[in-house]
N, C-alpha and C positions, 0 to 999 in steps of 0.2 A: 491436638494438631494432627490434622490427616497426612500423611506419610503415600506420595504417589507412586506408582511401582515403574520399574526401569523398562526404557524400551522392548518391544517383543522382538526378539533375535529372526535375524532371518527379513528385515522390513529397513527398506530405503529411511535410513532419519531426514525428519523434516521439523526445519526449524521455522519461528515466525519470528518478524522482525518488523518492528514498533516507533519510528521518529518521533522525536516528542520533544515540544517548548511548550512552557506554560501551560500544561494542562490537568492543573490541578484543581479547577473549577467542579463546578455540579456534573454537567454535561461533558466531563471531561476524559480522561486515558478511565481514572475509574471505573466508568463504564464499560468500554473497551475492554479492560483485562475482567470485568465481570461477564461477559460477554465473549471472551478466548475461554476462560473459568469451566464454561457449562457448555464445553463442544460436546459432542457425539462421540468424538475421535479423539482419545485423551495423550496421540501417542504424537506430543512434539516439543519441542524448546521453543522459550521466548528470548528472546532478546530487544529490551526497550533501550531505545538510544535517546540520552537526553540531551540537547542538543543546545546548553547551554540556560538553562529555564532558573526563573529567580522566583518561582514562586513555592517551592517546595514540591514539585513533581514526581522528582527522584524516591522520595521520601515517600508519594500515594503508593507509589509501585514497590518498593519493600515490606512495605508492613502489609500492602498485602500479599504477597511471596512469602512473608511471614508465618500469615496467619492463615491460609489456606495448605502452607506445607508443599509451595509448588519448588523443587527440586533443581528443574529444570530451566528456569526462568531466573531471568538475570539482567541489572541494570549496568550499561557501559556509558560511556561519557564521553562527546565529540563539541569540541573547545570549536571547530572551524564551522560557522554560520552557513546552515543552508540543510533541506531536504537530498540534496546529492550529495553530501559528504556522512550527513548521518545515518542516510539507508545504506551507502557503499559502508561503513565502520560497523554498520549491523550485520550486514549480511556476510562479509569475513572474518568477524568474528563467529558467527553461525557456522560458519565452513571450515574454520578453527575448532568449531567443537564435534567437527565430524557432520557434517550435516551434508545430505547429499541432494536435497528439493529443498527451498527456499519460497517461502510466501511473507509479503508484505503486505499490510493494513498500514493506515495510520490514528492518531488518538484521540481524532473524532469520529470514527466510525463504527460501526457496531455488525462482527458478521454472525449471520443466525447459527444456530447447534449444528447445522451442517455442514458450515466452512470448510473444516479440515478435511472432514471425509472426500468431498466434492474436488476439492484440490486435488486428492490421490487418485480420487476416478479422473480427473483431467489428465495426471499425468499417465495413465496410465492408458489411456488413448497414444501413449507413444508421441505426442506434443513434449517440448522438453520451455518454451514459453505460453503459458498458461495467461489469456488477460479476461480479465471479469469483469461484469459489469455492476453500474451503480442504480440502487433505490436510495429516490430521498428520504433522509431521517425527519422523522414529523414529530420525535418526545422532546426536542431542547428550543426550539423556532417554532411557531405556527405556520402548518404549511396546508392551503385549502386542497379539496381535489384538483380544484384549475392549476392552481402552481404546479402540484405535483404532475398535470398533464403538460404543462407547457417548458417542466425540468426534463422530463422524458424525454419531449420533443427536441430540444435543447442538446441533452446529449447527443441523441442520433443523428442530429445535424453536424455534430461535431466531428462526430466520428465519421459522416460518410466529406464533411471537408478537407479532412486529414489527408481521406486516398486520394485527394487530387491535388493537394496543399501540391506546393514548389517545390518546397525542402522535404518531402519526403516521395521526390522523384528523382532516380538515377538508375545507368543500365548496372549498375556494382549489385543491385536488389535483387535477390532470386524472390523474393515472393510480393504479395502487394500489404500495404501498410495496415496493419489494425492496431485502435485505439488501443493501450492498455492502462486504464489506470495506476499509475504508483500506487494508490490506497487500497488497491486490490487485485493483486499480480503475482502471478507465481512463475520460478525458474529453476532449473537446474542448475546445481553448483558449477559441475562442469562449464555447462553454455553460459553463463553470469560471469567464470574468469575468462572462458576466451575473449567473451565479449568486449572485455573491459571493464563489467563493471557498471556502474550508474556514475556518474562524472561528477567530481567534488566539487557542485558548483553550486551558487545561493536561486532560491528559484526563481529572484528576480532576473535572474542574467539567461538561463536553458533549462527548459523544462526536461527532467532528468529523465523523466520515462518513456519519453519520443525519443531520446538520444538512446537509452538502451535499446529501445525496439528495433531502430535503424540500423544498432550496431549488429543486431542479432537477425534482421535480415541480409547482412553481406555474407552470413554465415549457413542460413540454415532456413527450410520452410518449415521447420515443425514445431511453428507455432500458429494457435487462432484461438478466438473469443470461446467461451465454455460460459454460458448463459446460465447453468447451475452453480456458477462461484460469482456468488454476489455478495455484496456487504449495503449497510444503509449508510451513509454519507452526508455528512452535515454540509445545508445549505446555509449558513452565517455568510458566504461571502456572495452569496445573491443578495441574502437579506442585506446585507450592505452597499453594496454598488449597485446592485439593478440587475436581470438579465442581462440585456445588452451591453453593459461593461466586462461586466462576468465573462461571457463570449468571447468577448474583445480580448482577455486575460490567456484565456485558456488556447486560443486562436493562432496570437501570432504577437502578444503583449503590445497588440495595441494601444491596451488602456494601462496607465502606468501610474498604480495611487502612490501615493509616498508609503503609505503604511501597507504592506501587504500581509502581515501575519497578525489573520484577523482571529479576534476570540472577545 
């Protein structure tokens, strides 16, 4: 068992933080944490939040914490249903353990060996909200070029509907709105408690990561998109609704399936 060495003194800690149901499949957190495993930048905490999973998920993520000897990493448990209650019980526990930058993924996404580093060059542009963007993941789904051209297109439509969306216009805003992924977002501890926090809510009710962004523009402009923290992001829930539902979801939940936690 590899034995990994204690943070370098003298360096902002930075933890990462992991929501997780049910993802103990192929294409699952495994990945993910093999994929956190083989950063560039070895110097952070995980913290994976299981978020209530019956398939033995909890269990991928220890034996491997086991068996790689990661230290630093560690599984905690949030009973209240929803992506907002388990990223907010991640990321205070993270700040519980001293952590002073905060990034989150989630356990289907895969960020390349330069994640972490890229994250510290973010913050270190003096930004204290980090938001990244997403490539589609093409190893778990088949995903043609044209998909993958018209995912692209898909987001950037989203994000440039966002700055004129309703709800994410009022004079309380000092700066103008950018998308930021939950599954790929980085914050300061600091700016994360004044903010509030990401809102213990289920994601079928508020998208938790527009509610942080908004909360953290009544506060501050320094934050923007850093097009060098990206992660690859599983497209299962096109594969399953369609683009245009998809849209509808991410939009303003105009599309409302019964099942939303697709895997």
């Amino acid at each position: 068992m590899v034995t990994r060495a204690p943070e370098p003194a003298g360096r902002r800690r930075l933890a990462v933080v992991v929501p997780a149901l049910n993802e103990a499949h192929e294409h699952g957190i495994l990945r993910t944490l093999e994929a956190l495993h083989a950063q560039d930048d070895d110097d952070f905490d995980l913290v994976v939040v299981d978020n209530g999973s019956t398939d033995g998920t909890p269990d991928v993520v220890r034996k491997a914490i086991a068996e790689w000897g990661r230290l630093r990493w560690q599984v905690v448990t949030e009973d209240q249903k929803g992506t907002g209650a388990a990223a907010d019980t991640g990321m205070r526990a993270a700040i519980a353990l001293g952590a002073e930058l905060l990034a989150r993924t989630d356990a289907d996404c895969l960020p390349p060996p330069s994640w972490i580093r890229s994250v510290r060059e973010a913050f270190a542009s003096g930004d204290e909200l980090v938001a990244g963007r997403l490539v589609p993941r093409d190893d778990d789904l088949p995903v043609s070029r044209l998909q993958q051209g018209v995912l692209s297109f898909a987001l950037w439509a989203s994000s440039t509907f966002g700055k004129f969306r309703p709800g994410n216009q009022d004079e309380g805003y000092l700066g103008p709105y950018v998308m930021t992924p939950g599954c790929n977002m980085a914050i300061t501890a600091s700016l994360y408690e004044r903010a509030g926090g990401f809102p213990r809510t289920r994601i079928e009710d508020v998208h938790e990561d527009r509610a942080l962004v908004n909360a953290v523009r009544r506060l501050t402009t320094r934050y923007a998109e850093h097009r060098a923290v990206w992660v690859r992001a599983s497209t299962r829930r096109v594969h399953a609704w369609g683009l245009v539902r998809t849209l509808g979801w991410y939009a303003d939940h105009r599309y409302r399936p019964e099942i939303v936690d697709i895997r």
